[in-house]
N, C-alpha and C positions, 0 to 999 in steps of 0.2 A: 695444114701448115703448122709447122712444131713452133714451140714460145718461142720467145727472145728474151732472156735475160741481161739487165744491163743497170750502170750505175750513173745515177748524174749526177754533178756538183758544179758550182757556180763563184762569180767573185772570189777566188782564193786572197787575191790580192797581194800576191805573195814581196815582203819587204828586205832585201837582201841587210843583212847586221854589217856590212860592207858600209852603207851607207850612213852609220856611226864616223865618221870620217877618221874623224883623230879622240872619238872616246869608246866608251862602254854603254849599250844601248840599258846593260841594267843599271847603270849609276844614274838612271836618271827615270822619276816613277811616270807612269804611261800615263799618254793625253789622255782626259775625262771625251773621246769618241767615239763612234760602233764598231768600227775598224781597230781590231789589238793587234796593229802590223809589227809591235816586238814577238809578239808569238807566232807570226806565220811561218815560219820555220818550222818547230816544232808540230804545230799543228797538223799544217801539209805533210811534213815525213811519218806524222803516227797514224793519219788517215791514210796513206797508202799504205805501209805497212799493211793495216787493219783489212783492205782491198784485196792484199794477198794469202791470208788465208784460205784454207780449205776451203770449196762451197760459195767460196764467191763468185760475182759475175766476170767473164772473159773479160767483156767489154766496158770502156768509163767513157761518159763527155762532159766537155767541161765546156759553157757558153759563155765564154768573154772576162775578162777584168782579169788576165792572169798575174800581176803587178800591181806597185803601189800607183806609180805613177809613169811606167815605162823606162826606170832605169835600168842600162845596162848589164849591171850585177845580178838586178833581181831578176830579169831574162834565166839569164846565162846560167844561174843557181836551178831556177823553178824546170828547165829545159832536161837541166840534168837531169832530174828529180823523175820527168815522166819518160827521160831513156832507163831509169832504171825498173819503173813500171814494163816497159814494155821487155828489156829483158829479163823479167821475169814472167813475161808469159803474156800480158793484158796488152790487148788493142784500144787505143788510147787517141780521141779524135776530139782538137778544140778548135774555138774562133777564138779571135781575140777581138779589143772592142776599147775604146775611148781609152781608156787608166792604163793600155798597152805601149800609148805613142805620146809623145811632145813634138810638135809641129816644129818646135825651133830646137829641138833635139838636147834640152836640159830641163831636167828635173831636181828634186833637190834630196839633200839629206843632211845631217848632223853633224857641229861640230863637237869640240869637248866640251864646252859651254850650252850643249843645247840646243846653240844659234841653226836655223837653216843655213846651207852652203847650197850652190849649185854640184849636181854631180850631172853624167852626160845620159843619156837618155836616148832609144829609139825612137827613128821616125816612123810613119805608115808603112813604105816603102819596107824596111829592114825584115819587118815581121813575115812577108812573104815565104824567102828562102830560108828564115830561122826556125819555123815552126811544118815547114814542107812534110817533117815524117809523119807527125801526126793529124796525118787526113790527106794533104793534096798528092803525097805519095799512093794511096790507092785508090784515090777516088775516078771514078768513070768518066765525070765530066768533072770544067770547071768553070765557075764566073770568072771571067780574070779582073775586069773592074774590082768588083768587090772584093774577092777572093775568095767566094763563095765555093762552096763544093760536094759534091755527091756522091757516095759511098756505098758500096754494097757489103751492108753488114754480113749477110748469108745471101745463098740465091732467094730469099724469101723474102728479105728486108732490104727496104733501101731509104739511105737518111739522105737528109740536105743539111747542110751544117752552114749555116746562111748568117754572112755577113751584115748586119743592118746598116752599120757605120758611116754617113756622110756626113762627116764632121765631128766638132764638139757641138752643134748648134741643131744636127737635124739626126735623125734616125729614121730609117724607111727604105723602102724597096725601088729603083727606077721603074718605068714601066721594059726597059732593055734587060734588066734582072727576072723584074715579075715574066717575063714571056720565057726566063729561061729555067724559072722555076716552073711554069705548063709544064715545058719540053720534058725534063726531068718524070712530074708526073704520069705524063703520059707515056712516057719510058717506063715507069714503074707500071701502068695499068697492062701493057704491053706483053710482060714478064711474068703478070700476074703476083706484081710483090706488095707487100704492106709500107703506105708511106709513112714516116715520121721526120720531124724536123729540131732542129733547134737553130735560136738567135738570143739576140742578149739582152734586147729591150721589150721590155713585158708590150705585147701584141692586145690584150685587154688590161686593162686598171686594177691590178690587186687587190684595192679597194675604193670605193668610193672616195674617202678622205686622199688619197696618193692623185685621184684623178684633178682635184682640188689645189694640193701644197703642191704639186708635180708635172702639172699636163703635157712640161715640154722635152719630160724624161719619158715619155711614150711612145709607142712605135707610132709615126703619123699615119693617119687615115686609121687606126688600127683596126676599129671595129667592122669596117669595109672589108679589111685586110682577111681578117680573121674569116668572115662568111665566103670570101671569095677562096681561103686555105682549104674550108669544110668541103664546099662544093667540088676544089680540085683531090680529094681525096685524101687531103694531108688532116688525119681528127686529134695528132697531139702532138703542141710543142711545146718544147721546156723555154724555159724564159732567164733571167735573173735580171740585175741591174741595180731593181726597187730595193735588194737586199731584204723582200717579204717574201717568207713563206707562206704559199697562196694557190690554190687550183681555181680557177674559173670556166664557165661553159657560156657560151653563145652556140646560136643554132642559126643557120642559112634560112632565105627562105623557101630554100626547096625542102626542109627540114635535116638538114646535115648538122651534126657536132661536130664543134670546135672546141676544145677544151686546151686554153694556158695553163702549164704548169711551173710555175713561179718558187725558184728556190731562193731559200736565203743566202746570205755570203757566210763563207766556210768560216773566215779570218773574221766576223764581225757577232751580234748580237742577232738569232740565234745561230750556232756554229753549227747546222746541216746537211747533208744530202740526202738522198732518197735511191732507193733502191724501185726498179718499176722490172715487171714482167707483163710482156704484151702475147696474148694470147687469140689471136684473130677469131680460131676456130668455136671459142665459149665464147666470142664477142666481148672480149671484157679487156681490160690493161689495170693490173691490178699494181698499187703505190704505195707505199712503206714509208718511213720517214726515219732515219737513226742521228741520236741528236749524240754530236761527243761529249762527254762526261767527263774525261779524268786524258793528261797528255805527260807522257814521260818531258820530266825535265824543266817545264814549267810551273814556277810559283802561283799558285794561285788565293794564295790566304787560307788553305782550307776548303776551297768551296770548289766547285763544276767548273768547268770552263763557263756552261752557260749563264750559270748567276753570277760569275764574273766578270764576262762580259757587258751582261744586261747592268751591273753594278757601275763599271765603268761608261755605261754608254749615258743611262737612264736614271742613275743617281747623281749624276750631278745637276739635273735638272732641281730635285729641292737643296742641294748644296748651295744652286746661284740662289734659289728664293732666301734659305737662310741669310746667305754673306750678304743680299743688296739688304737688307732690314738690319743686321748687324753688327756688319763688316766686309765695308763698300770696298775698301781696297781689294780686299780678295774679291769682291764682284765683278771689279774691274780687270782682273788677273781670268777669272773666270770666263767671262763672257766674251773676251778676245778670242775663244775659242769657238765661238759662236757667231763671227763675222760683227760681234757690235766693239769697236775701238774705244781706245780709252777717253778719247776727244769727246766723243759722242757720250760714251756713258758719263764721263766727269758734268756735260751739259745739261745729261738726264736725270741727274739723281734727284731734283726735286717732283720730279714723278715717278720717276722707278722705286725710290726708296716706299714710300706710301702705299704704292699698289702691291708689293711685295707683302707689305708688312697685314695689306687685307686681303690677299690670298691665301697667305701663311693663316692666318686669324679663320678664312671660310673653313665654317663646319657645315655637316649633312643637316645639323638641327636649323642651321640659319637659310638652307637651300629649300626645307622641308616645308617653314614658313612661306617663303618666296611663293611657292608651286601648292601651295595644303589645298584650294581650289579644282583641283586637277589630277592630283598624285594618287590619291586615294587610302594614303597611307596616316593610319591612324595615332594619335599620340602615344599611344602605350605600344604601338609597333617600331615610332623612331627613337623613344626614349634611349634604349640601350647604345644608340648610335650615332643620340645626338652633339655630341662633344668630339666624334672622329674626325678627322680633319679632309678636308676634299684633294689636296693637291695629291698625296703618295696615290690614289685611286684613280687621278688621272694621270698620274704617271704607269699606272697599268694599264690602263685604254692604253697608252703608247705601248707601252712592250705589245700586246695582243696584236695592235699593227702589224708588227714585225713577226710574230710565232708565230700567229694563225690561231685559229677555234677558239675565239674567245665564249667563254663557258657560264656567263652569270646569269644565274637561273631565272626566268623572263618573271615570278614571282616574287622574287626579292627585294626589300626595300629599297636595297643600291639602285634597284635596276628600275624601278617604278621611278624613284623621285628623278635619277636620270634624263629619263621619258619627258616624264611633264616637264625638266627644264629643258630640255632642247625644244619640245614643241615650245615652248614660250621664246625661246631666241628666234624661233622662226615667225612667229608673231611680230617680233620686235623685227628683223630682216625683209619685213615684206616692199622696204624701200629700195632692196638690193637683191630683189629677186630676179631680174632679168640680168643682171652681171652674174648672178650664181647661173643660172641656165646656160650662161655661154660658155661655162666652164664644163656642164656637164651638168651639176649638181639641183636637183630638182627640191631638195631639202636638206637642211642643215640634220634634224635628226633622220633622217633615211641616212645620212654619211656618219652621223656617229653611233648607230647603235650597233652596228657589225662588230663593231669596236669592245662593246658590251657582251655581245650573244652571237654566235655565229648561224644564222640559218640557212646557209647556201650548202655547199660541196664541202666534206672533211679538208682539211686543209692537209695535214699531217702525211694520215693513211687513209686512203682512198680505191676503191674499184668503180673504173671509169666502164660505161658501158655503151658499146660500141654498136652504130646499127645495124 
């Protein structure tokens, strides 16, 4: 069986500058969010572009969230965008997925003042016939419910390009889908072709901590899902949604891999895709990761897209700590973008302002103290470290969420005193251990140390080894 070379990417989100209504999307500086939907323009046209080169793969998919929020414009733009993919050569097959439709057919956008306006917006419906060329135009079968659809990349390969979508409130398969996902397989076993898949909603938990803040952003039943995928012969699906960069593996118990492969969003914080060659006959599917760096046209301060991004998504987290300890107003300005309103924060500040002002104040030396019991870490090992501050270091636990492989070395002071305080909050949580269980979570530090040290599956670049 010869390879298959092929490109994935995920969440474009793409934001039409249409939706400035009556201003200039640059007169006004970008929300402190993950999403830089002023650059997805730019972005999307310099990654295709970058797709067309020499040496790339024929083939791209892209799994759901092609919009900000299903307006019209940003359709209509992004549609172009992949007819002009394909004439230039590339076969080009997506889903689309929640941030694609508005139920009541208005989404919004900008006026000259900043303000949201409504603008009009696709329903579920629309997206059927609007996106027809890429994919239900040649695929072999199709879900019509879902709008699921099956593809013969080559006579060797055959994908499912599987809609999860029931609703905004559920994600998951019917069992009238899952029987028609058999069928497909067993059409493929039939042919003797290699299966793969993609959907939109991560099928396992990126990470422990996402299965936790997220459970109802998961495909349901998934882990069922996923050994019953291994068993029917499907060993890899790409994923997006979590907006993490992330590979995971479950196994059946006939002993079958399942391996999610979880991309970030293109438009948000880290801006990648991945390049995969699947290689049946070495047994292996081998996974690359190219992260954008530099985008014609957009301002970036200086710096990557990605530490720009990461800047605007994940620094304003100690911006709100500074403004609530020393200026509430901008916390209040702040935090609005964080679902807490002015009402509420104006009611809060005789606790918000103080706990702020003692997380700002927590250093590693005062955490050191806390945990020196257990840590193992000696004074003249925390001295050089004892006045750093803890909050910018868990604001890296965050980004690592989001990138993948997080790398602090299992001997390092960070990573020790760490240790000992999460095992102490799970000491202190043992009140609240069967509500963590039903979530999933069997320990508060089993969920944060990934976060620290990665010892699972490369996240990035990877060869997935096949039975």
């Amino acid at each position: 069986m010869q390879p298959l070379d092929l490109v994935v990417l995920t969440d474009t989100h793409y934001y039409s500058k249409k939706n400035w209504v009556d201003g200039d999307p640059d007169a006004f500086a970008p929300p402190r969010e993950q999403l830089f939907r002023r650059g997805s323009e730019e972005i999307l046209r310099h990654v295709f572009d970058t797709l067309c080169r020499p040496g790339e793969p024929e083939i791209l998919l892209i799994s759901g969230d092609l919009t900000n929020n299903g307006e019209v414009t940003s359709h209509e733009e992004i549609r172009a965008l992949l007819r002009g993919l394909k004439a230039r050569g590339k076969r080009v097959f997506v889903t689309t997925a929640t941030h694609d439709f508005r139920g009541e057919g208005v989404s919004y956008g900008f006026d000259r003042h900043g303000q949201k306006v409504d603008v009009p917006a696709f329903s579920r419906e629309d997206l059927r016939a609007f996106y027809r060329e890429f994919g239900h135009d040649e695929a072999v079968s199709v879900e019509e419910k879902t709008m699921s659809y099956a593809v013969e990349l080559t006579d060797e390969y055959r994908l499912l390009a599987l809609n999860d979508d029931r609703g905004y409130d559920h994600a998951g398969f019917t069992q009238e889908c899952f029987d028609w996902i058999c069928a497909q397989a067993q059409a493929a076993r039939e042919k003797g072709q290699f299966l793969l898949a993609m959907t939109h909603h991560p099928v396992l938990s990126p990470s422990p901590l996402y299965r936790l803040i997220a459970p109802g952003d998961l495909l349901e039943d998934g882990e069922h899902r996923a050994q019953q995928f291994a068993d029917l012969g499907i060993p890899v699906m790409f994923t997006g949604h979590s907006h993490i960069h992330n590979i995971s593996c479950i196994h059946s118990a006939r002993g079958n891999p399942f391996y999610d492969v979880s991309t970030s969003a293109l438009a948000g914080f880290p801006p990648n895709y991945r390049h995969v060659r699947f290689d049946p006959d070495r047994r292996e599917v081998r996974i690359t990761t190219t992260t954008v760096e530099s985008v014609p046209g957009l301002a970036l301060d200086g710096m990557t897209l990605a530490a720009f991004t990461e800047k605007q998504f994940l620094g304003v987290v100690t911006d709100i700590l500074d403004a609530a300890e020393n200026d509430y107003e901008t916390f209040i300005r702040l935090a609005d973008g964080f679902s807490l309103r002015e009402t509420q924060a104006r009611k809060l500040r005789g606790v918000i302002r103080p706990a702020a002002k003692w997380l700002n104040a927590l250093t590693f030396g005062k955490v050191w103290r806390w945990t020196r019991r257990t840590n193992g870490v000696t004074r003249a090992q925390i001295r050089p470290l004892q006045n750093r501050r803890v909050v910018p270091f868990a604001v890296q636990m965050a980004a690592n969420l989001y990138r993948g492989d997080a790398a602090t070395p299992t001997d390092s002071v960070e990573y020790r005193i760490a240790d000992a305080l999460f095992a102490r909050l799970d000491h202190l949580a043992v009140p609240f251990v069967a509500k963590l269980r039903a979530r999933g979570i069997d320990s508060i530090r089993g969920t944060l140390l990934p976060l620290l040290h990665n010892d699972g599956l490369p996240d990035a670049d990877c060869t997935i080894r096949l039975p």
